[in-house]
C-alpha positions in Angstrom: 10.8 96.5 92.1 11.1 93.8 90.5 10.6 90.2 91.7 13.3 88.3 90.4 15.7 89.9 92.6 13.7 91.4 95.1 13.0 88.3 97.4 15.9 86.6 100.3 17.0 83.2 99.1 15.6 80.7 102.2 15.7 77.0 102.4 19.4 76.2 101.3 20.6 72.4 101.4 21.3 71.3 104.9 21.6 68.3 107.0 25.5 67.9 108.0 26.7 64.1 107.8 28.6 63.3 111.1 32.0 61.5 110.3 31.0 58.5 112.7 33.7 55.5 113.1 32.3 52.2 112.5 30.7 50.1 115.4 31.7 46.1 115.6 29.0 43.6 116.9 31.1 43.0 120.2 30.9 46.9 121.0 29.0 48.3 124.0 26.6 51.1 124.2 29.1 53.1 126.0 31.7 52.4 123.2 29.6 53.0 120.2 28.4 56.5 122.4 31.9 57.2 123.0 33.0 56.5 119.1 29.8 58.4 117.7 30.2 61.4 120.0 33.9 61.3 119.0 33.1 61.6 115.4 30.8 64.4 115.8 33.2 66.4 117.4 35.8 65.8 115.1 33.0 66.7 111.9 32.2 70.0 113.9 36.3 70.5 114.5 36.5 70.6 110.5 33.4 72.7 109.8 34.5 75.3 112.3 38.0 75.6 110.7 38.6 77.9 108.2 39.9 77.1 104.7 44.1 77.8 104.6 45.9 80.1 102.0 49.0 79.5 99.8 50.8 81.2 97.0 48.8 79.9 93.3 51.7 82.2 91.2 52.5 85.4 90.3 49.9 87.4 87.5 51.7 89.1 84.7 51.4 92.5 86.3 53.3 91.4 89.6 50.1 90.5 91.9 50.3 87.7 93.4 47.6 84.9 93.2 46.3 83.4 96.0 44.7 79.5 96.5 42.6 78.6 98.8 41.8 75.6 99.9 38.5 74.4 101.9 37.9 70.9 103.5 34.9 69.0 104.9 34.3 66.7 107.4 34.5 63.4 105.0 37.3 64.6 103.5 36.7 66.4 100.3 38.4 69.5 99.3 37.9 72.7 97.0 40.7 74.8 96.1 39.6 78.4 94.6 41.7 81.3 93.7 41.1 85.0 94.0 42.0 85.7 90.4 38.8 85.2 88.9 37.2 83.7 91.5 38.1 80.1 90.0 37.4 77.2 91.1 40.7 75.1 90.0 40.5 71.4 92.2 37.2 69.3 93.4 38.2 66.3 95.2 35.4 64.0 95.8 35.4 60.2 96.8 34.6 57.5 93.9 32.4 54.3 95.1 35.6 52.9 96.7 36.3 55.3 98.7 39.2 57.2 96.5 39.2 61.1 96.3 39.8 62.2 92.8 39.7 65.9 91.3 36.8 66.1 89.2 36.9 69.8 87.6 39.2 70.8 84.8 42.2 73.2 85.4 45.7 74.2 86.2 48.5 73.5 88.8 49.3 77.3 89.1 48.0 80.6 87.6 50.3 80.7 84.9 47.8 77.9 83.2 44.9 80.7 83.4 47.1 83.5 81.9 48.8 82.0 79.0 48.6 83.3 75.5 46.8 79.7 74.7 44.4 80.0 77.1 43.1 83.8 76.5 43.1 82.7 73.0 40.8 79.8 73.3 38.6 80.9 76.2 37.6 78.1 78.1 36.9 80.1 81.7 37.7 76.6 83.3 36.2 76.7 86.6 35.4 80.7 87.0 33.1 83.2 88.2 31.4 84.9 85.1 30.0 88.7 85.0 29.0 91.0 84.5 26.8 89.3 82.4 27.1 85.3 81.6 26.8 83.8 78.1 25.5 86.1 75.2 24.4 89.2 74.1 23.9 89.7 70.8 25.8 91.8 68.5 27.2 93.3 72.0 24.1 96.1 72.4 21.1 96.3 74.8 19.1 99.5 75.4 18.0 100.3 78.8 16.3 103.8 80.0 16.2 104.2 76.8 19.8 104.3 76.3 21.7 102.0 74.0 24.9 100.5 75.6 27.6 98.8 73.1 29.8 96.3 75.1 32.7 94.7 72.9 32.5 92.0 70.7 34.8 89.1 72.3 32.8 86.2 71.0 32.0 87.9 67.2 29.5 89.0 66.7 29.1 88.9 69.8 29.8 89.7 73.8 30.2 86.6 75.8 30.6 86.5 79.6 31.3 90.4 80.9 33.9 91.0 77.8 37.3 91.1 77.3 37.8 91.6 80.8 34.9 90.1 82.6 35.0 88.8 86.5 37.2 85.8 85.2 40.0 87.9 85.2 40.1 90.5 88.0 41.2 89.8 91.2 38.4 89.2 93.8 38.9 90.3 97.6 39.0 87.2 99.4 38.1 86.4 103.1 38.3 82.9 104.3 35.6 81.4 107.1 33.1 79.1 108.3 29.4 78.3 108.8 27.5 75.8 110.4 27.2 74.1 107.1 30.8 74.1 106.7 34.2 76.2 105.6 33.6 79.6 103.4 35.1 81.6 101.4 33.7 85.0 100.4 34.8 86.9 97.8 34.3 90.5 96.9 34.4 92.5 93.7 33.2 96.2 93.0 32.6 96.4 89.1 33.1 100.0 88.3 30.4 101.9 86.4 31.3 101.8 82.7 33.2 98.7 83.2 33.4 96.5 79.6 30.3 99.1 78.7 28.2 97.9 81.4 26.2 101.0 83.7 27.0 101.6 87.7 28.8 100.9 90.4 28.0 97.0 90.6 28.6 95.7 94.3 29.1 91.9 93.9 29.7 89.0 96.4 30.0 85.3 96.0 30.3 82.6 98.9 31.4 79.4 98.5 30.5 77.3 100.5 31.9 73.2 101.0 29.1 71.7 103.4 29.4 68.8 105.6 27.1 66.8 103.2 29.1 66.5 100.4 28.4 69.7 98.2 29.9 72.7 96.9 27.3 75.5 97.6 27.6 78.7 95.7 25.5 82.1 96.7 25.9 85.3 94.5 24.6 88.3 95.4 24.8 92.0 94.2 23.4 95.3 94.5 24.0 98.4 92.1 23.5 102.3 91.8 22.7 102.2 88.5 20.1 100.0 86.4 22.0 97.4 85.3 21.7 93.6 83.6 23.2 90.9 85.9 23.8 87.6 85.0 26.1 85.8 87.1 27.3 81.9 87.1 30.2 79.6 87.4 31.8 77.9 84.5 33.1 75.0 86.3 33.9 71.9 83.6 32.9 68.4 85.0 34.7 65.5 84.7 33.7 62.7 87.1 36.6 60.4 85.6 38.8 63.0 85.0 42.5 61.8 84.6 41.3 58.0 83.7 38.7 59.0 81.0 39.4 59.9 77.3 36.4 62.3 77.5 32.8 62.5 79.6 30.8 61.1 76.5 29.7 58.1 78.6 28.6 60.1 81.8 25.3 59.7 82.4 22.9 63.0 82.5 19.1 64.1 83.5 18.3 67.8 83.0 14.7 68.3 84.7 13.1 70.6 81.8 10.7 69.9 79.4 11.8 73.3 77.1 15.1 74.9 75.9 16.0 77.7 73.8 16.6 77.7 70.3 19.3 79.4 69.4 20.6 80.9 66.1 24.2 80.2 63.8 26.0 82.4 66.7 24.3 80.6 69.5 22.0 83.5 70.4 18.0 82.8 71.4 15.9 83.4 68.4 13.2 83.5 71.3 11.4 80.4 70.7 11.0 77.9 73.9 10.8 74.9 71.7 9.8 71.4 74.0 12.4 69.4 74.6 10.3 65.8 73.2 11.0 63.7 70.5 14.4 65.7 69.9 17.9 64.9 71.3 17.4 67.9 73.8 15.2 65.6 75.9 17.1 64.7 78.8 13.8 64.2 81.3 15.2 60.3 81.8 19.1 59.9 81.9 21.1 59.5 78.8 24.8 59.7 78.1 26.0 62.7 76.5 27.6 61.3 73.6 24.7 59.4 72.8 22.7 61.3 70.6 25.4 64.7 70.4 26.1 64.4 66.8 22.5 65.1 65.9 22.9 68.7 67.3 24.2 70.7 64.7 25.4 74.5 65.4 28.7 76.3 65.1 32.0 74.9 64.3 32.2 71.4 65.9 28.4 71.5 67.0 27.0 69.6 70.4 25.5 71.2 73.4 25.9 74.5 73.6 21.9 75.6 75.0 20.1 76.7 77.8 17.6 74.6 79.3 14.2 76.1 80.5 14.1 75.1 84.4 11.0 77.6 85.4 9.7 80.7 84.3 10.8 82.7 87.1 13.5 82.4 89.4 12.5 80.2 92.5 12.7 81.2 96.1 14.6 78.0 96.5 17.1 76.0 95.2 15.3 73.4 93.0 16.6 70.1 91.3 17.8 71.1 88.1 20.3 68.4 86.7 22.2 65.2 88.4 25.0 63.2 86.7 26.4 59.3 86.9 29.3 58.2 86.1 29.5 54.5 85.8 33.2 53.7 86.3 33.8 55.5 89.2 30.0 55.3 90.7 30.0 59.0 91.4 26.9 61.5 91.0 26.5 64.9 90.9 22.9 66.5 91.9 22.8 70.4 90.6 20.1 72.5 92.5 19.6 76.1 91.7 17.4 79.6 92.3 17.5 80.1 88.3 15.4 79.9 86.3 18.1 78.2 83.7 21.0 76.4 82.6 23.1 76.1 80.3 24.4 72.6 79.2 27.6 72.6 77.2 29.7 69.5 76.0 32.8 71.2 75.6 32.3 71.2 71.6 35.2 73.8 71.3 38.3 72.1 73.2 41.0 71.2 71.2 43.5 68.9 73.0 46.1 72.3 72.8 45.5 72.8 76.8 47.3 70.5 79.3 46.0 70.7 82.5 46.2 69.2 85.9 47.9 65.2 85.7 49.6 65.9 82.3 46.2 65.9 80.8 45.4 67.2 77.4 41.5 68.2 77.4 40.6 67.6 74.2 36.9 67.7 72.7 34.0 66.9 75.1 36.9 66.2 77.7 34.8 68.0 80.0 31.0 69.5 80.2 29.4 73.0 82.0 25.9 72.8 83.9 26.0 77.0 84.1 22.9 77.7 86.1 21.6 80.9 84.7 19.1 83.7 83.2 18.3 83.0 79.8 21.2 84.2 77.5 20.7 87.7 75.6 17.8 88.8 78.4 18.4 92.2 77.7 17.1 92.5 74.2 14.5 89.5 74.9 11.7 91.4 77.1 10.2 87.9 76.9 12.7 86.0 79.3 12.9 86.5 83.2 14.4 89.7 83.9 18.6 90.9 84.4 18.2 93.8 85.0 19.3 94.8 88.7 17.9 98.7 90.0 19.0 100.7 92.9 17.6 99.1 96.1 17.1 96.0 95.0 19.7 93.1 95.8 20.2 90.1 93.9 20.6 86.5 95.7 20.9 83.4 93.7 21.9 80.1 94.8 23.6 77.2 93.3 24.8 73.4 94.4 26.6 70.6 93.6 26.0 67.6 96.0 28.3 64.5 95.2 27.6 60.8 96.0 28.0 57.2 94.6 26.3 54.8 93.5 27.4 51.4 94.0 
């Protein structure tokens, strides 16, 4: 068995924030009891709700998409939809106290199903499988068996296919925890699906907790060997609607290593160190500031996993946080895996208009995919993907949101 995906993730972020109404200097004990007990109840009223459900537009083939929408005790909201498990809407306060969106994507589903958008491929905001980011030249041998997935990202596969788990629709069952309001989705991914071996069994919980994050557990088990590499491609923006692009936001990425990558972005193997080169983002800089010194495909930037451990951890570690000066938010990333991928959104174009009117246009918006290392399959170097019978897979992910003033 092996490790990677053989342990129970423990130790998630906790600690609930009670929604607490202020206390003036003239207030009794009694009052300020009354007031903070009041609060609580009201913060506990919210967590035990469960998220509500409205129409997000019709697929092509008839379906009908579903939103879902989940709210926390100060406030914030995610909206998700079954198609793809996407995440479309983040609304999070700014240092004044003003909820804006902060992920790129659409008002209804027709946004995710146009000709523009299949055509481009951003997966704003979705779940990716079977396997996120590459494998190269679209083969890995397993058993002794070579498998050929297609080539969507020539010459290579990129995230589960033509058809990965961005565009399937997930079963959906909206709830709560004592952290906050849930929403599990469900997706059996059929054995020869895009190429990929056995019946894969996959579940992902979201999960918007009472202190301010958006939690995100995967897990999966299989009846066939199979590699597994599953993320969310959420695009950041923590200005988004005010901002011409997220150059200027501030980033830390805790890891000292990365891996190099070839012309079609795939790991030549090589875990080069991160100092003295403009991967090194150990102290905060902005992303634009040193971007056009990474050279790669078409527009170049960030398109490269980061090295956060060696293994996967039994808990969520610190992995990345962001600032934003003009609206004072952060965003802290804590993750199980053992990587992440930090793209700069080198490849938008300014032909998608999303959410406000707004045209996302180069480096509008940026990914922190926490991950196995891309193209694990056919680098026995790299942590493990590959999921067996009797195993399960958990991995954990969150995005905690504050300000700074």
């Amino acid at each position: 068995m092996l490790p990677s995906f053989s342990r129970l993730t423990a130790g998630l972020l906790t600690g609930g924030v009670l929604l607490t109404g202020a206390v003036g200097c003239n207030r009794s004990t009694d009052d300020t009891t009354a007031a903070t007990a009041t609060g609580a109840a009201a913060a506990d009223s919210t967590a035990r709700m469960t998220p509500t459900a409205t129409s997000f537009g019709q697929l092509p083939d008839g379906t009908e998409a579903k939103l879902y929408t989940l709210t926390n005790a100060h406030g914030l909201k995610a909206t998700i939809t079954n198609y793809g498990g996407t995440l479309t809407s983040l609304l999070v306060p700014d240092k004044d106290g003003k909820l804006g969106d902060v992920v790129l994507g659409f008002d209804n589903v027709g946004g995710y199903t146009s000709a523009q958008y299949l055509q481009e491929g951003p997966y704003f905001g979705a779940l990716i499988g079977r396997y996120g980011n590459r494998i190269k030249a679209g083969k890995f041998t397993l058993d002794g068996k070579q498998y050929t997935l297609a080539l969507n990202n020539a010459p290579n596969t990129l995230h589960g296919g033509k058809r990965g788990f961005d565009k399937v629709v997930w079963e959906a069952e909206p709830g709560s925890s004592a952290e906050g309001q849930t929403l599990k989705l469900t997706y059996l991914s059929k054995d020869g699906e895009e190429g990929y071996p056995g019946n894969l069994n996959v579940t992902v919980v979201y999960t918007l907790t009472n202190d301010d994050a958006l939690k995100i557990d995967y897990s999966a088990t299989t009846d066939k060997a199979t590699p597994v590499n599953l993320t969310n491609h959420a695009y950041f923006n923590l200005n988004h609607g005010q901002a011409k692009n997220a150059l200027d936001h501030e980033l830390t990425l805790n890891a000292d290593r990365y891996t190099v990558v070839d012309g079609t972005l795939i790991p030549t193997g090589e875990l080069r160190q991160v100092q003295g080169t403009p991967m090194d983002f150990r102290q905060a800089h902005t992303i634009g500031e040193r971007i056009k010194q990474v050279t790669g495909p078409g527009p170049g930037g960030y398109d490269h996993n980061w090295v956060l451990a060696d293994a996967p951890r039994a808990t969520p570690q610190p992995a990345a946080t962001v600032y934003e000066p003009a609206t004072g938010r952060t965003m802290t990333v804590t993750t199980t895996e053992p990587g992440i991928q930090f793209y700069s959104g080198n490849f938008l174009k300014g032909n998608l208009t999303g959410k406000g009117n707004t045209a996302y246009v180069q480096n509008y918006g940026f990914c922190l995919e926490t991950q196995h290392f891309p193209d694990s399959p056919n680098q026995p170097k790299f942590p493990s993907t590959i999921l067996k019978p009797g195993q399960t897979l958990k991995s954990s992910t969150s995005y905690q949101f504050g300000v700074r003033k």
